[in-house]
N, C-alpha and C positions, 0 to 999 in steps of 0.2 A: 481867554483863560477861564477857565470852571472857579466857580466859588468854595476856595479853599482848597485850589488844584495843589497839588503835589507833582512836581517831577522828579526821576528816581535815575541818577545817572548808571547805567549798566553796564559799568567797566570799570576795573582800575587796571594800572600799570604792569600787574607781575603775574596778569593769567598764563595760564599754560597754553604753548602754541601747537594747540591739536584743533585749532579750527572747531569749536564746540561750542561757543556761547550765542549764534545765534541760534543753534536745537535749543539749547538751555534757556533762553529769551520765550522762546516759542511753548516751551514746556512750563513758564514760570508766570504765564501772562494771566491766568486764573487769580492767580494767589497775590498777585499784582492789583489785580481789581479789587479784590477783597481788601485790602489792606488801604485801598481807597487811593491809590497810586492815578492819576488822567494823566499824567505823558512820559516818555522814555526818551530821554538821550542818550543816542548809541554812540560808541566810539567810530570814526573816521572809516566808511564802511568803503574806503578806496583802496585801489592797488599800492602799497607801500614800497620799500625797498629790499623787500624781504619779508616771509611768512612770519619772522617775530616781530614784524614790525609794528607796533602798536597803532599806529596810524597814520605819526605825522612828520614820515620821510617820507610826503606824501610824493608818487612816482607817478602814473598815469590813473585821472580822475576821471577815464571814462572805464575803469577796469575794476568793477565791485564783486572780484572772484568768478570771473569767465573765463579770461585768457593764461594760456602759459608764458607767463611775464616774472622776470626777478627769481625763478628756480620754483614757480610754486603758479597753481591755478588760483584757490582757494585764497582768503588772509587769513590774517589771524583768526578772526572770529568761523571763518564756513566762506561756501560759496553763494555765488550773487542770489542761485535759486532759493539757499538755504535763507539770505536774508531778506526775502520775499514772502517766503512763509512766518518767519519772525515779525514783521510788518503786519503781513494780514489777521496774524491772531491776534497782534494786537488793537488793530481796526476791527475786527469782530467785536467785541467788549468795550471798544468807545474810548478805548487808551490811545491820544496823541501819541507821537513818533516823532521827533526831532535828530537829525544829525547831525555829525562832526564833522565841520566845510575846514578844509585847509588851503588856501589859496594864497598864501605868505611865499609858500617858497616851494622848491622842487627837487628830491632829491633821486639820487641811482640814475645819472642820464646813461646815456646807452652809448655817446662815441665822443673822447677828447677833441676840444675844439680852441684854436690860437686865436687871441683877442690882447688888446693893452690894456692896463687897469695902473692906477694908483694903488699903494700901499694905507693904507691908513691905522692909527693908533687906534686901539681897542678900547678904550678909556675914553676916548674924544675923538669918532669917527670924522667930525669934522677938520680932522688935524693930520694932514698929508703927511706923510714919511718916508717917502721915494721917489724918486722922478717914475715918470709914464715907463712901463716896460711888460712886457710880453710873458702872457703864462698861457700853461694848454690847463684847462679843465673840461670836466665832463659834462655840458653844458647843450651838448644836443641829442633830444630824446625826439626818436623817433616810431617808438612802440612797436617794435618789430611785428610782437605777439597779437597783437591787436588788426595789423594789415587796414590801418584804416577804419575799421566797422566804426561806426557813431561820427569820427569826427576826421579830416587827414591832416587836420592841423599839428604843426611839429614844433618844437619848441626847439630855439638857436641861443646863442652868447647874447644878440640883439634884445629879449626879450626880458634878460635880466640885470638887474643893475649891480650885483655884488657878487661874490663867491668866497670861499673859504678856504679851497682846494685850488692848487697849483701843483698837477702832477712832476712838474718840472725841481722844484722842491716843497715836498711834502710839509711844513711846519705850519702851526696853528699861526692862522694870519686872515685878517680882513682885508679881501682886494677888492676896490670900488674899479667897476667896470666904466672905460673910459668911451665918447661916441656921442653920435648926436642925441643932443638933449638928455646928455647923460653924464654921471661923475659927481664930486662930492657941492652941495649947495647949503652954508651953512646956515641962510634965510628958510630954510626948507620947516616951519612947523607945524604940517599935518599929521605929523610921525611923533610918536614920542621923542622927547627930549634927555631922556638919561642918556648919560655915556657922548654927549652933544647933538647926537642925533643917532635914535634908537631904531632907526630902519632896519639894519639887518640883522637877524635872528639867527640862523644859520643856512646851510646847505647852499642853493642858489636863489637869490633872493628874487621876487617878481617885478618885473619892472612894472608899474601900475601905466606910467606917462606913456607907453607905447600904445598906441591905440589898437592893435591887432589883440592885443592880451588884454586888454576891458572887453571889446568884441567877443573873442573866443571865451575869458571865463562868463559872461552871460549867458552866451551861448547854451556854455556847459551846465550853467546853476540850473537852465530851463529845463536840457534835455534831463539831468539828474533827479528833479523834484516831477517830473511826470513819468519816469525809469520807477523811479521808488515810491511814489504815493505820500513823501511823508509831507507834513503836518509842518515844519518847522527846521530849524537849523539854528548853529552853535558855529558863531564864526570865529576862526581860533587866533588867537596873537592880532588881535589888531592895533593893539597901540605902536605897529610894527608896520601897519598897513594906511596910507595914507588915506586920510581922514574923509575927505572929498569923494575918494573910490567908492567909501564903505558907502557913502551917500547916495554915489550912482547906480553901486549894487541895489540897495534897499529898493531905491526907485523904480529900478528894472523889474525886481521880484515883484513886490507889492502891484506894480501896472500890468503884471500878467495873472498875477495868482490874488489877488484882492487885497486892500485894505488890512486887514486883521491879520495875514500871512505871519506866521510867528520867526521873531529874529533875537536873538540873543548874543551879547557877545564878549569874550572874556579881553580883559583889559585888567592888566595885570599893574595898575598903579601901586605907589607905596602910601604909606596911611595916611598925608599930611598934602595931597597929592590936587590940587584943586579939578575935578572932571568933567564942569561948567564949561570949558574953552571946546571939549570933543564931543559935547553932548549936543550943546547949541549948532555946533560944525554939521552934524549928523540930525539937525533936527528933531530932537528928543526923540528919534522914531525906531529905537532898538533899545533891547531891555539888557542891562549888565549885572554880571555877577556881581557880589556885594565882598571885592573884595577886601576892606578896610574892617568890615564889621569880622570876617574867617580871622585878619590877622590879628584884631580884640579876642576873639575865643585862644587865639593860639600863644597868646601872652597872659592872657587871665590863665589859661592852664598850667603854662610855665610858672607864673608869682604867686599862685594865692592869693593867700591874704594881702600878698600887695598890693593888688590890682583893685582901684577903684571901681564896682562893679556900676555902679550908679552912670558911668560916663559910659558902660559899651555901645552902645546905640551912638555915640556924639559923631560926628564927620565920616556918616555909614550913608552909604547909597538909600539906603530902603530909611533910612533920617529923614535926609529931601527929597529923595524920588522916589517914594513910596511906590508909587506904580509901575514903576523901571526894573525895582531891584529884586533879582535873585537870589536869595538868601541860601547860603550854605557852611558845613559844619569843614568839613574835607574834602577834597577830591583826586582825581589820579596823580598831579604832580606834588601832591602837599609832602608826600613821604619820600621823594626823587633825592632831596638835596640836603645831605646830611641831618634828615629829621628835622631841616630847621621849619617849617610850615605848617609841621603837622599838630594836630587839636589834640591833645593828652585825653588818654580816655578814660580818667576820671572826671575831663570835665564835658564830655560827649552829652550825657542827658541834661545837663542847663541846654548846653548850647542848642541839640536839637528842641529842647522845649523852647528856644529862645526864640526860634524859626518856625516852628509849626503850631506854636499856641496864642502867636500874635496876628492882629489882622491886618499887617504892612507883609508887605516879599510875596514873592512864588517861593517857596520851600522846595530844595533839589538836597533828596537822600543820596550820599553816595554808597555804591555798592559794594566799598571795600568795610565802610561803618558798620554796615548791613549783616553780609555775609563772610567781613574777614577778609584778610591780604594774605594774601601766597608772596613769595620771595624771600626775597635775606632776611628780613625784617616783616618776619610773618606777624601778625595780629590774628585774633579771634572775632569776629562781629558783635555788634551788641542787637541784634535782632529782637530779643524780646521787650527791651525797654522800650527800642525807637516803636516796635506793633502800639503798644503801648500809650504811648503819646500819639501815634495814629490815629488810635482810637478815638480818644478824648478828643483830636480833632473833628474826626468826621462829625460827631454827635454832640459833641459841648464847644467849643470853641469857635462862637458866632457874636455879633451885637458888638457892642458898645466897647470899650474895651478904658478902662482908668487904670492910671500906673502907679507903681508907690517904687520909684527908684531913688529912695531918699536918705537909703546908706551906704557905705560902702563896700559892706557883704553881704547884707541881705537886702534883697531887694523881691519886689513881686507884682502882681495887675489881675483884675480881675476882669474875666469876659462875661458881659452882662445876658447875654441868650438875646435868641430873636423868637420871631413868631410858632416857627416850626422847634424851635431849641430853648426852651425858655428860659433853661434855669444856669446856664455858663457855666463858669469854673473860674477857682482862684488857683493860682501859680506861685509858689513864693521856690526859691531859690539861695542858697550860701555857698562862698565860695572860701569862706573861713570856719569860723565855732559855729555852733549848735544856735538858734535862739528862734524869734516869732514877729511877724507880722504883723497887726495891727489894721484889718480892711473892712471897711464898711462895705457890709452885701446888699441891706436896705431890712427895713422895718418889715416888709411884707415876709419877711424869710424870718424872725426872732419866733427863737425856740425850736428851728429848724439843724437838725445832724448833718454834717457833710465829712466825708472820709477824703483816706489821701486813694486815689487810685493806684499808686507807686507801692502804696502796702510799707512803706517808711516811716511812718508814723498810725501806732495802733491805735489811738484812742480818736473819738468821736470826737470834732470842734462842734460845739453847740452854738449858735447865733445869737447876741446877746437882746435884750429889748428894746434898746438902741440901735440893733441892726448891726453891731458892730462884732468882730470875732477876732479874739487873735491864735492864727494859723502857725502852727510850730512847725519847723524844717530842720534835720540832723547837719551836723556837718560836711563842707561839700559836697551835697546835697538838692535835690529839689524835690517837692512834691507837690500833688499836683489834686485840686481836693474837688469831689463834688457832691450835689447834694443828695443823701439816701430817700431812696422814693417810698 
């Protein structure tokens, strides 16, 4: 990871499906750099179950817009060439490349196949609800479109442990596929625990325990990350994905592609959530989104003033695992589910300053903050703010770093500068009234001006001879001050 890297996730959910974003990736990688961005996470650059498919009815993972597969060449984003050249311009300019790995589940098989399953309760997977009996689902892909090329590996009933689909009757239902070394295990916790046991997600779920399917997706991750050049990967739903796999995945990547090979992986626990049991399991050796600290931002946005702003940081990934945690403000599913996720965008500039002007987390911009959401529920981006605090990170926001989170609405820290950066920056923030801070900069600075970069506050804070200044912030509010040269 670069000091003071940034990753910029380049997708949300409601683009338009004309197969254009990775031209638009390619056309954008300049102003990427600029803006001081070292990696991209791309959305799931696999054959889905269809051109709108966002990514992760993930269909055949050796098909990155080659084949005539699911009514369409291309995916969503262009084809495999297109996202080749998207890649390379980005390795031109020294910007990492990370992808969107879905290996959870499988969806759009290609021909109905008969197998026995249990019924099981949606609430508590663990909790049988019909004897052993017979459905046809669509559970054998054999990629017509593809004839083989890369891999003739086919996927059967055998290879997954659950499904959702019973074309025999169509109603929303969890059937645990029955077989050897297969069926509901209520000792089973390497999987999340909601719902009794949080194995399957949707579509057809992967059976990890078959040894042909750890085999083949190794296989796959190898042929895929020397196919693509990229840098890294975003392994999706794993609290979904037995714990042990992820372990053997890492093991396998890292023993071919080195040490440092970059892994990521979103674990979608809830805030209260202890992640000490999956991390130790995994050998602290994959970096997780910080998702406890998104759902602080997305309930300080909801209460205001209510929200104790002093405690954001408390039971946050990037807390204890500073060097684990991926810090972010929103991403493609935050706006999916009745708005309940998503970060209110008055309180967008704390929060991205919360993430990019601290020196714990990778900071991951989303692209819908960035540049705006298309769909039902359009949004505008806030593009000039977030350049904005860019800024001030590339060039001030180094050194040392003292916090003053000592109330409950305003709160603030200042970054002391390093060798190359001397002079840091103070941050103060409200997520109530109007008022000031209270931060000692140091002696060496009294009598010294520092403005707000945000342009929020006009008047000059002067350093007192004490060293000490108190820094004003408007309501709901942040700004972000440094010192005039």
């Amino acid at each position: 990871m670069h000091i003071n890297g940034i990753m910029f996730q380049y997708f949300e959910w409601f683009l338009q499906d004309d197969g254009s974003l990775w031209k638009k990736l390619k056309d954008d990688a300049q102003h990427l750099k600029e803006i001081g961005v070292t990696s991209v996470w791309l959305p799931p650059p696999t054959k889905g179950t269809g051109s709108n498919d966002v990514g992760y009815g993930a269909y055949d993972l050796y098909d990155l817009g080659e084949f005539d597969q699911k009514g369409t060449v291309r995916t969503k984003y262009g084809t495999k060439q297109e996202l080749h050249e998207a890649i390379d311009a980005l390795h031109e300019i020294g910007i990492a490349v990370y992808a969107d790995v879905v290996i959870n589940h499988k969806g759009g098989g290609d021909e109905l196949q008969t197998f026995t399953v249990v019924e099981v309760n949606p609430d508590d997977r663990n909790e049988i609800i019909s004897e052993p009996f017979e459905i046809e689902s669509y559970t054998s892909f054999t990629f017509p479109g593809r004839d083989n090329k890369y891999s003739d590996f086919k996927w059967s009933w055998e290879h997954f442990s659950a499904t959702d689909y019973n074309h025999r009757d169509p109603k929303d239902a969890i059937y645990v596929i029955e077989g050897e070394n297969k069926g509901v295990d209520p000792e089973d916790r390497s999987v999340g625990q909601q719902f009794g046991n949080f194995d399957f997600l949707l579509y057809n779920d992967i059976d990890f325990k078959h040894p042909d399917v750890r085999e083949e997706l190794k296989r796959w991750i190898s042929w895929f990350i020397k196919e693509t050049g990229i840098d890294g990967f975003r392994l999706d739903a794993i609290k979904h994905i037995s714990d042990w796999f992820i372990k053997e995945f890492i093991e396998h990547v890292r023993g071919e592609f080195g040490d440092q090979y970059y892994i990521v992986g979103e674990y979608s626990y809830y805030d209260d959530m202890d992640m000490d049991p999956f991390l130790q399991n995994v050998e602290h050796r994959i970096d997780l989104f910080d998702v406890a600290l998104h759902y602080h931002f997305r309930i300080c946005s909801l209460d205001g003033p209510g929200y104790d702003m002093s405690t954001i940081f408390d039971d946050t990934i990037v807390a204890k695992y500073p060097q684990l945690a991926v810090t972010y403000v929103n991403n493609h599913d935050s706006h999916l589910h009745d708005d309940d996720l998503y970060v209110l965008d008055w309180f967008k500039p704390l929060a991205y300053a919360l993430i990019l002007l601290r020196k714990d987390g990778y900071p991951c911009i989303f692209f819908g903050d960035y540049y705006g959401i298309e769909g039902p529920d359009a949004r505008e981006g806030q593009q000039w703010i977030i350049d904005q605090l860019l800024d001030i990170r590339r060039d001030f926001a180094y050194g040392d770093q003292e916090d003053y989170f000592d109330h409950e609405s305003i709160v603030g820290w200042i970054r002391r500068g390093d060798e190359n950066n001397p002079d840091g920056c103070v941050v103060v923030m409200s997520n109530d009234e109007a008022g000031e801070k209270r931060i000692f900069v140091g002696t060496d600075y009294a009598g010294s001006a520092w403005y707000d970069k945000l342009g929020h506050i006009e008047d000059d804070i002067i350093v007192e001879e004490d060293g000490h200044a108190n820094f004003p912030v408007n309501e709901g509010s942040v700004s972000v001050y440094l010192k005039r040269v």
